[in-house]
N, C-alpha and C positions, 0 to 999 in steps of 0.2 A: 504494500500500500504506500500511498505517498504519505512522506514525513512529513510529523506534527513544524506547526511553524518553529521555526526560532524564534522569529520574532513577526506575531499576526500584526493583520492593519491596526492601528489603535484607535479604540475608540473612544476617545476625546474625555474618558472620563476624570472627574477630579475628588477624589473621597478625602473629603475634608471640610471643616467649617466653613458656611458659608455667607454671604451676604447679598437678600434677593434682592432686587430691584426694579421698580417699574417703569416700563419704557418711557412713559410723558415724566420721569422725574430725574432719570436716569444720569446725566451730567452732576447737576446739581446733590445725588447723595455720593454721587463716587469721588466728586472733588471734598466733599466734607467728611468725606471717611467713614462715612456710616456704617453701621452690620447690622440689622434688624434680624431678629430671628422668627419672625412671622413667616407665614405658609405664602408662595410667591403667588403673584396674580396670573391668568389666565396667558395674559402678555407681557414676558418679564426677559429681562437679561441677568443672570443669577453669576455673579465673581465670588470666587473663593477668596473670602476676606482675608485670609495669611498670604493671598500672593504676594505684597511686598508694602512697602510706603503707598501713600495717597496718590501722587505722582505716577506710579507704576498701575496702583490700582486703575486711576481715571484711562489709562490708554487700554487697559484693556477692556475697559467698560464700553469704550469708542470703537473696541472690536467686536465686542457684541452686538453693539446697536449695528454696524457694518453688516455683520453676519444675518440679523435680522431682516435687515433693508434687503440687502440681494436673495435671501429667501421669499423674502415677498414678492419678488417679480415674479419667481417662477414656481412661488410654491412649494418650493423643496429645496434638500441640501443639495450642492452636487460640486462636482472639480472648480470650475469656475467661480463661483459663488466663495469657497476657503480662500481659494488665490487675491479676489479682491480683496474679502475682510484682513488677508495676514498682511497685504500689501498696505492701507490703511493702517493697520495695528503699525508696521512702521515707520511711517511717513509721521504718524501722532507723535512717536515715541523720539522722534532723530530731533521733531518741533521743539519736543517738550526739553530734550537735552540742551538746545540749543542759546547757549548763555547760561548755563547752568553744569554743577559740577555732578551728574546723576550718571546713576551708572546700573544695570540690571543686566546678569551673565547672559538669560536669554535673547532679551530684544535688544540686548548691544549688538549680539551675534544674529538675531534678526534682521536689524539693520544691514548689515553687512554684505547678509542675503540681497536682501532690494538693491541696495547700490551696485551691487555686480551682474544684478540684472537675470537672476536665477531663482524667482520663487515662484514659478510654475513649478520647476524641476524640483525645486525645495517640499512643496507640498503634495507633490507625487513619491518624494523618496520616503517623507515622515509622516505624512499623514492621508496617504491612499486609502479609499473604504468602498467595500462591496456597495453596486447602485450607481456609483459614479458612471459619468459618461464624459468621451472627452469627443469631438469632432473632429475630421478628417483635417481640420486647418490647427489646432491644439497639437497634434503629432507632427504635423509638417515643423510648427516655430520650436518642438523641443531641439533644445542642445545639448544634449546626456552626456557626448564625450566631456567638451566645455565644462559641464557641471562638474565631473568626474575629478576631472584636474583641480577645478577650486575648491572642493568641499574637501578632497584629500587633502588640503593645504590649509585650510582654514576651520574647520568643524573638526572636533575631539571624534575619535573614533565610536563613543557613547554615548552621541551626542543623540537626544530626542526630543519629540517635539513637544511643546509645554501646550496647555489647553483651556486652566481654569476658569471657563465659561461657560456655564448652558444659557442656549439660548428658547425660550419659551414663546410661541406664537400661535394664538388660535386657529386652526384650521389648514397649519402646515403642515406637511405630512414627511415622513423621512424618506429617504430616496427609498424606491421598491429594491426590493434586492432577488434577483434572480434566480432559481435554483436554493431559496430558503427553505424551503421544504422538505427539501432530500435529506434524509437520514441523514443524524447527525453524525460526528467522530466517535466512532469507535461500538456501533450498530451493524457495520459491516464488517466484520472483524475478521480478516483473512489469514491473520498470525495466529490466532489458536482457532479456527472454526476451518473444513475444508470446503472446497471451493464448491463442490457437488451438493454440500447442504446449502450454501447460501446463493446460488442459481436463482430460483426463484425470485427472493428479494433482491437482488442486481437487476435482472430482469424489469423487476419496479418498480425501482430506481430508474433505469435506465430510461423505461418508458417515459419516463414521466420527466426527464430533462431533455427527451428528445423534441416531445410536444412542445417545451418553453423554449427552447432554442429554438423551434422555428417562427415562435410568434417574435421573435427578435427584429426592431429594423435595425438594429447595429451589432458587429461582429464580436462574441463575446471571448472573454477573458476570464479563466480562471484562474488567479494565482496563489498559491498557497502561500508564500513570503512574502515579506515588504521589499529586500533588496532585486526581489525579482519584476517588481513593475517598472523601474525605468530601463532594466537591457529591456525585456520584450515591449513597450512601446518606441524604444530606440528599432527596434529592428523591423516593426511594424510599423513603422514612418516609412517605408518604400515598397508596402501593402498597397495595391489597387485597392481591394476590397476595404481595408482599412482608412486609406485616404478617400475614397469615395462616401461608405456608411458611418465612418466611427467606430467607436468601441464603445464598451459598456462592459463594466467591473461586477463578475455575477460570484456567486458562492463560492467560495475553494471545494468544497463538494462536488460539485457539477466535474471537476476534473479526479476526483475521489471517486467519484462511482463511473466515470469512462475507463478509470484505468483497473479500475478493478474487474470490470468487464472484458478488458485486453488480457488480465495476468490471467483472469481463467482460463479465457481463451487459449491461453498459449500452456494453461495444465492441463487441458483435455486434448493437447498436440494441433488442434485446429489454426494454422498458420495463415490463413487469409482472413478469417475471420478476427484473429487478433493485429494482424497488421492495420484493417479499415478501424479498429476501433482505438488502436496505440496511435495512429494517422492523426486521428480525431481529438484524442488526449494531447497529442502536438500541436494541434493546432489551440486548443484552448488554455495551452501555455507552453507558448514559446522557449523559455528560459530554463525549463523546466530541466537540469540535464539530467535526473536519473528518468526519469518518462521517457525522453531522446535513445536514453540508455536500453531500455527495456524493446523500443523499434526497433535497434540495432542487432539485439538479441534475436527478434524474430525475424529480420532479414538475413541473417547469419545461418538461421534454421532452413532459411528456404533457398539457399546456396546463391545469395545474389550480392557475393561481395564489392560491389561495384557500389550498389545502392547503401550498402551498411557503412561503405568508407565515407562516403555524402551524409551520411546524419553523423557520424560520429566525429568528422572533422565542425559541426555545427554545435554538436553537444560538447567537443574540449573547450567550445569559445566559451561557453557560458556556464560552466561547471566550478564552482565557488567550494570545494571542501577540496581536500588532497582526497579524501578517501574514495569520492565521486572521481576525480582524477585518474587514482591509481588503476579504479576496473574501468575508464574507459582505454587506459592505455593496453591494462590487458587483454582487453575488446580486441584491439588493433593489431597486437600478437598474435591471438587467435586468426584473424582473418591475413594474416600474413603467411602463416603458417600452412594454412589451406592452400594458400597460393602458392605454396614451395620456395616463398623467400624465406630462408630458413635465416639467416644472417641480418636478415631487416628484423623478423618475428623476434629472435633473440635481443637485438634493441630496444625493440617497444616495449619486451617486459622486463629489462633492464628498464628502462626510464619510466616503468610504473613503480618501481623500487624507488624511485627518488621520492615517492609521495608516500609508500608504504614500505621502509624496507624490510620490513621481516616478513610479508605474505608468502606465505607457505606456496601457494599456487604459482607465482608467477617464477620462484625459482626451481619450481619442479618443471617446471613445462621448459627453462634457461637450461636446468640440467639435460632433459630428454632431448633439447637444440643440440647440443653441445654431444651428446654421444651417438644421434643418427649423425651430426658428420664427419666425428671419426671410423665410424662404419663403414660408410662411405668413401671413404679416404679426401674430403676436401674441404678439413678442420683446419685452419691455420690460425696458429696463434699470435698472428700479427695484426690480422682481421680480426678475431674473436677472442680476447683473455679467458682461460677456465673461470667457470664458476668456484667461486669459494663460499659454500654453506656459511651460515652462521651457528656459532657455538649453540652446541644442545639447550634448549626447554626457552630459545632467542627468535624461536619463529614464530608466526602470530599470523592469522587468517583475521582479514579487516570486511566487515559484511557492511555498506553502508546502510544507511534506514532508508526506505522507502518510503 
């Protein structure tokens, strides 16, 4: 199964004391510092009264009301709508510093964000949330690599995004979320239940995401991680389908029960039938590399290493753990080895050892390289240094999560 997030979308929550506020009074109790502990009104902007000094408090009160307003053109939350308000939050915040000796870790580093011209990409990397929809012209303006380079440079590697705001409006409704329906984690449970018992309910599943993926007018996106929405909207910027319809952010489920439909598939041997439906898990998350990983497998099965070296040179680019790294390198071995390049295959699981090097698998299979071509007689150890084992009880099989 696909693995549990690291780290899911966040959902903007703040548990902690708060201070409700009513929109027509709104300016006025945030600059006098108020915290009323009365039940909020029907229409309110609610700050977490410990966010900080007055000063800090009033800007993000001027983010809610923001949040508020662009919610009421369209009635809901959605991409665009954060981007204005965080954008606002700090243009308030750079005002309110200005002449003044103030300083706040976030919205200093907030700021920072805006003035380099990066908080669309800012609020897709921290604060993406199932529902969202962006437009085919939203994908074309991102700058992911750009982003990539300043955030590495300037955001703390722990860095997240801060929230303490609800905002309350009558008869606004939260973005729908697609695919909310579907069983939730850990109902279909493929690690201790076999795949033969839980047929049926996949099947249910299945049906029942295929019906809502077609009332879609935009191409959807299942992602299960946060760091995985800006590569696959990076790479779905030169999507026809993408830049034509848009996208829309559905359940991480919806890509949890297609893939779990492909891994049966591929336990009951059925190899076409798992490829359309691993195709389909590809496509509703691009980024995805152990999904990428799992097509690879079944194009491997169906002897068409031509097409498995084409997804697996796609799934090394976006493969974020060494351990995901190491089985795809020794993917690559495997399909080299069929090929009879024995002295390439030998490499590739050599250079999966740089990410895993004790896996018991990739130097059994270095070893078996290593004594078919002494067999052979066309072993040179100028080309090929001997494998050296590592000292006993030093080897280790790495399984990543799914």
């Amino acid at each position: 199964m696909v693995a549990a997030p690291a780290r899911p979308f966040y959902d903007g929550g703040v548990r902690s004391r708060i201070a409700p506020l009513s929109l027509p009074t709104l300016a006025l109790a945030t600059l006098a510092g108020c915290a009323h502990t009365a039940a909020p009104p029907a229409d309110s902007v609610v700050v977490s009264a410990d966010v900080g000094p007055p000063d800090v408090l009033a800007a993000w009160s001027v983010y809610g009301l923001a949040l508020a307003a662009e919610a009421d053109k369209t009635g809901t939350d959605d991409f665009g709508t954060e981007v204005t308000a965080r954008g606002v939050l700090a243009d308030t915040w750079k005002e309110t510093q200005a002449g003044k000796h103030l300083a706040d870790a976030y919205l200093d580093l907030l700021v920072a964000v805006r003035d380099a011209g990066f908080m669309r990409e800012y609020v897709l990397a921290y604060l993406a949330s199932p529902g969202w929809t962006l437009s085919g012209d939203d994908l074309a303006r991102l700058e992911v690599d750009k982003w990539s380079s300043w955030a590495a440079a300037h955001l703390p590697k722990d860095h997240r995004a801060l929230t303490p705001v609800t905002v309350r409006v009558e008869g606004r409704q939260p973005a729908p979320i697609p695919g909310a329906d579907l069983p939730a984690p850990g109902e279909i449970d493929l690690a201790h239940t076999p795949c033969a018992n839980l047929q049926p309910a996949i099947d249910r599943a299945l049906g029942t995401w295929d019906r809502e993926e077609r009332a879609l007018h935009r191409m959807p996106l299942s992602i299960p991680l946060a760091k995985q929405v800006l590569p696959t909207l990076a790479k779905l910027s030169r999507d026809s389908r993408a830049r034509r319809d848009g996208v829309v952010l559905v359940s991480p489920m919806a890509l949890e029960v297609v893939f779990d439909a492909g891994f049966c598939a591929v336990d009951r041997g059925d190899w076409a039938a798992a490829e359309k439906l691993l195709r389909h898990a590809v496509a509703l998350s691009p980024a995805a590399a152990n999904v990428r990983g799992e097509l690879v497998q079944t194009l491997i099965m169906q002897k068409r290493p031509d097409d498995a070296d084409a997804e697996l040179d796609v799934a090394l680019e976006f493969a974020d753990s060494d351990c995901q790294r190491a089985m795809l390198w020794r993917k690559r071995g495997y399909i080299l080895f069929d090929r009879g390049k024995l002295v390439d295959s030998y490499r590739a699981y050599a250079r999966s050892l740089d990410f895993d090097p004790g896996n018991e698998l990739a130097r059994s299979e270095m070893g078996l390289i290593v004594a078919t071509l002494r067999r052979a007689g066309t072993y040179d150890q100028k080309v090929l240094a001997p494998l050296v084992a590592p000292a006993s009880g030093k080897m280790r099989v790495t399984n990543c999560p799914r």
